[in-house]
Each structure stands twice: as C-alpha cells, then as structure tokens.
N, C-alpha and C positions, 0 to 999 in steps of 0.2 A: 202417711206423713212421717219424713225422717226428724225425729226428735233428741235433742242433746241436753243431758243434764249439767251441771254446776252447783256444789253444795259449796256454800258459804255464808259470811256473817254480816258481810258489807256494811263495815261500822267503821265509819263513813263507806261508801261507794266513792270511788276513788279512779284514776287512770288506769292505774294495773288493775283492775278488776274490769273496766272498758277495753282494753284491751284483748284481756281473757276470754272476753265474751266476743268478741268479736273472731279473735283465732279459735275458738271452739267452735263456733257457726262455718267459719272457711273449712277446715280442717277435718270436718266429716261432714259436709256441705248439707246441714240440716237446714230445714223448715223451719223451726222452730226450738230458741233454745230456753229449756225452764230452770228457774233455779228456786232450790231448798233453801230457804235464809233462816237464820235464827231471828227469834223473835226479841224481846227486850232483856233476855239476860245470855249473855254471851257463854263459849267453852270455858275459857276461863272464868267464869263467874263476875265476871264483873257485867254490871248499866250499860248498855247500849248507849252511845250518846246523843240519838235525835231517835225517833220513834220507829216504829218498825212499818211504819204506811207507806212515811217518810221515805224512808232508803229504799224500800221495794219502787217507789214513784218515780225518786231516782235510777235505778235500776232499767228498767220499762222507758223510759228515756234518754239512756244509752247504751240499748244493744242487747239487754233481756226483753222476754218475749212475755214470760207467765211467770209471777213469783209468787209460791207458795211457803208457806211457814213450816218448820222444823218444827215439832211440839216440845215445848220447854224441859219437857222431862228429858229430851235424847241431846238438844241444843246444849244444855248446862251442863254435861258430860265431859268426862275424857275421850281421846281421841278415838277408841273403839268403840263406843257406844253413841258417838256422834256420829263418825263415820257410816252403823252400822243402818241407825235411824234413817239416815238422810238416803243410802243407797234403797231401805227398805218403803222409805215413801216413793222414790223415783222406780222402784219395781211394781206397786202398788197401783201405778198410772195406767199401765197398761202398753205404753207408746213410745217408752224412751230406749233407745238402743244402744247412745255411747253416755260417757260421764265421763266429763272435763274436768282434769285437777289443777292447781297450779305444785310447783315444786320445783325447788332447787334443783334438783336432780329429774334432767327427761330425760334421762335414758331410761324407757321402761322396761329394759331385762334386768338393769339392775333392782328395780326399786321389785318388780317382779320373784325376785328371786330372794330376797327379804321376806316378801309375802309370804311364800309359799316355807322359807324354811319354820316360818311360824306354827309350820303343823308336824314339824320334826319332834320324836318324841323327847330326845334331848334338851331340845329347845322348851319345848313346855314344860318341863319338869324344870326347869330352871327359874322359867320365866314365872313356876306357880310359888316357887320357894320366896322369889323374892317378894312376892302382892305379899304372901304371909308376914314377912320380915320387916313390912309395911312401907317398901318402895313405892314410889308413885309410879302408875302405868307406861311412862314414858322411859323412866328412868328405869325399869326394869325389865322392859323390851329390849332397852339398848341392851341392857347387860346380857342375855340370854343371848342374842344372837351374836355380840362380839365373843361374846366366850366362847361361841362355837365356830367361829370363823365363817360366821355366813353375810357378813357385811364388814362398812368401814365405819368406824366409829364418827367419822365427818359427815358420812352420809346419815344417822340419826340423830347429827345435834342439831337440823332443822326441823321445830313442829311443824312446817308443810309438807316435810318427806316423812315423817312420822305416821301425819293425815294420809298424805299418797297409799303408804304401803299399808295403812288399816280400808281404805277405799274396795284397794284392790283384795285384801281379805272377804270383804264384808262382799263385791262383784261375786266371787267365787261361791259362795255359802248362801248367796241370795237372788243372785240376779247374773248367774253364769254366762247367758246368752251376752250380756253389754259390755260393748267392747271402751277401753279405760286409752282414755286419751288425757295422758300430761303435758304440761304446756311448761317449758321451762319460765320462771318469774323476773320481770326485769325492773333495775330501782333498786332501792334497799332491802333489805334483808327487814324479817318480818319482828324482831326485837328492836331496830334503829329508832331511837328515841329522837333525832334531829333530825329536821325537815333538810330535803337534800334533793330540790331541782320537783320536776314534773311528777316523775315518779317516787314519791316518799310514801312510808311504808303508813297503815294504817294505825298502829302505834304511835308513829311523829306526829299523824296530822289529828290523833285526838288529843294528844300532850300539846298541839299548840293550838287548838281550836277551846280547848277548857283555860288556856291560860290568859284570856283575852274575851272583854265586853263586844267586842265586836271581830267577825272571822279577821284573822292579819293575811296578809297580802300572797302572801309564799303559801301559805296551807291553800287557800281559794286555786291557786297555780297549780295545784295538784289533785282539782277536782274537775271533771268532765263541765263543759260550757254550762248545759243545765242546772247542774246540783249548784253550782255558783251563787247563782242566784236566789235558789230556795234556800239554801244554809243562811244567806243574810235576811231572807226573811223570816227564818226561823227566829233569827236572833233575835232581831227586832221584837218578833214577838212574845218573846218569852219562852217559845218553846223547846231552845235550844241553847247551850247545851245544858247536858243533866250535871249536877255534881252529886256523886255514889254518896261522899260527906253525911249527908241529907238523913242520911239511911245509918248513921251511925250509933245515936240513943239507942232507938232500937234492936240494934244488933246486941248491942252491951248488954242494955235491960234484959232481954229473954235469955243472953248467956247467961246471966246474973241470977234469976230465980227457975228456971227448967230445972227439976229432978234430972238425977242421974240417967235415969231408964229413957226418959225422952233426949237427952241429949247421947246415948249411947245407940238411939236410932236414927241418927242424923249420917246419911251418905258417906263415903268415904273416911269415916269418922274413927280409927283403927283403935281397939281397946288398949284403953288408960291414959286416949289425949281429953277424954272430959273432964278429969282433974286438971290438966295444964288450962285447957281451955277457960275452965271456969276460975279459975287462980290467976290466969293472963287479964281476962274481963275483970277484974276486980283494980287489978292493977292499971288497966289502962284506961287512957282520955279520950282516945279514938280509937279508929278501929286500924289505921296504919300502924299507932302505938301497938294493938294488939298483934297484927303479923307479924310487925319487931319481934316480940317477944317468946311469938309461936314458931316462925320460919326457919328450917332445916333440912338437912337435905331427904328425908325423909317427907317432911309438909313444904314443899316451896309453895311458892303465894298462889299460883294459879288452883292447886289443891284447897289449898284454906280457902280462897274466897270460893270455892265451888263449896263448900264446907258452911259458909256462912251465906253463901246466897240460896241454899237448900234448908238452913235454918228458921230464913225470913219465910220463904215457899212452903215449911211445913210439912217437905214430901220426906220419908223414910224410906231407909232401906227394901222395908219390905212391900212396899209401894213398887218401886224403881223394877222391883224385882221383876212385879207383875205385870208393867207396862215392858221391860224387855222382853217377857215372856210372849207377847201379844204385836209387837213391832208398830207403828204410827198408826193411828186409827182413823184418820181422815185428812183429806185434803185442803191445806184451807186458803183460799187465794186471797192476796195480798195489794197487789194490781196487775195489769194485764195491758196489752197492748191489742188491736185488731189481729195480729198472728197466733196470741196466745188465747184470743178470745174462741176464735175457729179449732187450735186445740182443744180448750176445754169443751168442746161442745163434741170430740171423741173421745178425750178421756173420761166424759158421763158415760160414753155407752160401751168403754172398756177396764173401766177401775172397780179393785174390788171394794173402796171403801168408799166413804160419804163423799162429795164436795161441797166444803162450807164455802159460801159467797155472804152468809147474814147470820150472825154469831146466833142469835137471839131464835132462829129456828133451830138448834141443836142443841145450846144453852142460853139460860134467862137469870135477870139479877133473881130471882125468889130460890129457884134450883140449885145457881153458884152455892147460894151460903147452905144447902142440905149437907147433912153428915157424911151421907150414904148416900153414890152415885154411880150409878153403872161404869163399868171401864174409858167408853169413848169421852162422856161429856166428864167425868176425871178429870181426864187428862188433859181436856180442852180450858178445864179449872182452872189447873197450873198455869196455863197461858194466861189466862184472865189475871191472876192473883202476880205473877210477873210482871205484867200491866200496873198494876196498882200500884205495886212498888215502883217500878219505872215513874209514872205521874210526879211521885212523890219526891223526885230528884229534880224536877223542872226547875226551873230560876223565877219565875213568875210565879206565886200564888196562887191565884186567882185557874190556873191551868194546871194544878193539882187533885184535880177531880177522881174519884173513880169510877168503876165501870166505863171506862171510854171503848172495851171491845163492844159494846152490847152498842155503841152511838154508832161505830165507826165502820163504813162501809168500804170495800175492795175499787183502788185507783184504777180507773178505763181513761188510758191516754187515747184521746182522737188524735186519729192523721191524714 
C-alpha cells in the first residue's frame, strides 16, 4: 500500500487544505493518504475552534483517508518539535513513504538546502547563542542562517516554509527513507486576517467564523460542500465556535498565586519573565490585556500563548523533556474512511506503537486524575486535560462537560 502523509492542524478544514489532499494523493499516486492533526490546542497555543472529531470528520469527507491525532505535548510546540513529533508518529506507522507539506516556497532544493545548512556548525552555533539570548525558535533560525548566507530572508518569513524546512530536518533524522513532497499554497498567505474569495486563509475564516451567532456567507464559501453544513449545525448547536475568552480567569488566577519555582517550570518560559509575568497578571483584565503588556520581540504572542496554554495543561519543562526524549507513544485515530480503515488494519501489523480507537482501553477517568503515570498514558493525559479545557470555551453550557475523550469514539464515514 503506497501511503502519503500530511501534518496539520485543520482549524477549520478549509479549500486549501482539500486541495492539498488531493494534490498529495495525485502527486505520488498513493492509496492512501493519512494525516497528523492537532488535537484542541493548536502550535500556536491557541483553542481550536470546533472539536477535533469534528475537523478530523470533516477531513475524511474531503479527501483524507485516516486521521490521527498529534499528542498535545509535540502539537502545542514550536515549529521543530511539532514538525518532529508529527514525522516521528508518521514513521512509527510503519507504511508511510512520502509526506506532503504545503509552503510558499516549492521549490524543494531550496527549502532543502536551508534544512540541511541547519547542521552547519556555524550555523548552530549561532542559532544556539540566540535560543540563550532568549529569541524565539523561529526568530532565531532565521537569524542564523541569514547570517550565514544560506537562505533569503523572504523565504523564512513564512511559518509554512519555516514548518517545510523543520519537516524536512525532522525526514532526515527520523524517517530518511520518505520522500518530502511540497505543494506550493494557493489563496492567502497564512497570517491574512480578511476573508478573500474561496481560498482564505485559516486565520480569516476563524476571525470571521467567531465574530458571528451564525457562520456568514463568505467564510461557509471557503469551506469544502461538506464541512458547510456541519459548521452550521455545530452552531446551532452550541458546539461551535469556542471563545479562548472563557479560559481567561483562569489563566490570571493561577498566574496570580503559582510560586516562583512552579512558574519558572513552565515551557518556554526564559528566566526572569515570571516577574513580568506575574506583575502583567496583576495588572491585567484579560488575558489580550495581558499579551499587551507582555509582547516583544523576544515573546511574540504565538510564544506566550504556548506559554499560557502550557500553564492551564500543567506540563513542565522537564516533562516535555521526557516525552521528546521518547517521540509520539501511540496512535490514535480520529475518523477514517473505508481506505483508511483497510490501512489501519496494516498498520496493526506494522506499527511500533499502540493504536487507540477507545480512549478508555489505554486511559480511564479514575487513572487520568493519578499523580504517577507511566510515559504513554501521560501523555495521552495531556490530550484529555486539552479536551477539558477546550469544552470549557463552547458557547452553550450545558456542552461544557468534561471527560468527552473517555465518551467519544473515532468518525467511520460509510460510502
């Protein structure tokens, strides 16, 4: 079975990402294409905005085949440790040969040649002074390799060539054999906050899919026939969309009273920002209020909110540590279609890790709340407690529940 992967966050599942799937299926004429989705807290640390069954169902209904879940600890990362996560669960299958990226840039000698000067020792020496000096990972990629002349500085101010060329790092170090197929992106550029025709970017159509009791006209336009229809029943029902808002006492209260020690073990968290941090929380009303006050080119907002969505999550540095050390501990399917269901039933008899289809045989609500957990169901934790907080941004009440991984079973589209 020729099998093609796709790491993504399909928040919403939109045209260009149907499209993607569909030119990665042509393009190395697979059987089968899977993809790594993030679960309910995105790269950038921000709520997902409709659920993660949800978008996988979507998914599976235009043009994906089997979607599996990213485990929240590599999804709510920067770009190399999500990148690395997602190739190392797509190596872990047993089955998959190429991995489809989208990026500004297809020419893949160049974004290639980026990769690869990443192991220049020049280059890392540069790129390690800066993480010290407390740049953020993207921001001090660029720098290291423009300083050395081994890219253009336009080609790293897009985070999807940023993603491309950690991909193709993470292919090399992980999964050598699979061959990296970029697909150039078509539509808006992936920061465009205005909705702009069919293909708008997935930023537009959450800024206008949250700013509206009911989807508006123009965002539905830039969603596959399918998802159309379930996004309005989402709405209807309450279950859509999230506002992060929701989640913002919370955030405040625990900056507000955490000890030093426990806030100075919080992820990307560089020593001496839990004085601003905790001086910001005091001063602020919300938690937008608090970015204001924190944001710099040192913490831009996608940092702090991975900062504070790691806060709510609980996980520490030296947690992070140990699940990098160990790479995705199991597969967990999301929905499936009849092509993805015939894969899975090879990748049982070629993967080296579990495959979850039923939360509740791996992890249970009595286990989630133990102290002490072995590595896999950890980690599987995180996803749960991701969940939770997700629930907890719904518009409806009444559909703020928790534990919905331990209710919610994997979408089989009949056809």
């Amino acid at each position: 079975m020729r099998a093609t992967g796709i790491i993504a966050e399909y928040n919403p599942f939109h045209n260009g990402h149907a499209y993607h799937a569909a030119q990665a299926r042509a393009r190395s004429d697979a059987d089968v294409v899977i993809a790594v989705m993030s679960g309910h807290i995105m790269q950038r640390g921000e709520i997902a905005i409709i659920d993660k069954w949800q978008r996988a169902k979507i998914a599976v209904s235009a043009g994906v085949d089997l979607v599996l879940e990213l485990p929240t600890v590599f999804a709510a990362r920067s770009a190399q440790y999500f990148a690395t996560g997602g190739v190392q669960l797509l190596h872990r299958l047993g089955i998959v040969g190429h991995l489809s990226f989208g990026a500004e840039e297809a020419n893949p000698d160049l974004l290639q040649m980026a990769a690869e000067a990443l192991d220049n020792q020049s280059v890392i020496a540069r790129l390690k002074q800066n993480l010290k000096d407390g740049k953020p990972y993207a921001a001090a990629m660029a720098d290291a390799l423009v300083s050395h002349s081994f890219t253009t500085d336009n080609l790293i101010k897009s985070p999807n060539n940023i993603l491309a060329i950690e991909y193709l790092r993470a292919i090399k170090n992980y999964a050598p054999y699979m061959s990296a197929l970029p697909i150039r992106r078509i539509g808006s550029h992936y920061h465009d906050t205005a909705m702009s025709g069919k293909f708008s970017s997935a930023t537009a159509l959450r800024h206008a899919l949250r700013q509206s009791i009911i989807p508006p006209a123009d965002a539905l336009n830039a969603l596959p026939d399918f998802a159309r229809q379930n996004i309005q029943d989402l709405f209807a029902s309450g279950w859509a969309p999230t506002n992060p808002s929701y989640l913002d006492p919370a955030i405040l209260s625990r900056i507000r009273r955490l000890p030093d020690e426990q806030l100075q073990s919080i992820p990307e968290l560089s020593e001496g920002l839990e004085n601003r941090l905790r001086k910001a929380a005091d001063q602020a009303g919300t938690v937008t209020d608090l970015l204001m006050l924190l944001k710099s080119k040192r913490y831009p907002y996608s940092r702090l909110q991975r900062i504070l969505a790691h806060l709510l999550l609980e996980t520490t540095s030296s947690q992070l540590a140990e699940f990098d050390a160990v790479g995705p501990l199991y597969a967990r399917v999301l929905a499936l279609n009849s092509r993805g269901q015939k894969a899975l039933r090879i990748i049982s008899r070629h993967a080296d890790i579990p495959i979850i289809t039923k939360t509740t045989k791996f992890l249970n609500v009595r286990t989630y709340h133990n102290d002490i957990l072995p590595l896999p169901q950890a980690m599987l934790a995180v996803d749960v407690t991701a969940t939770n907080l997700f629930t907890l941004c719904l518009p409806k009440p009444d559909n703020r529940k928790g534990g919905l991984d331990f209710c919610r079973s994997a979408f089989h589209l009949s056809e």
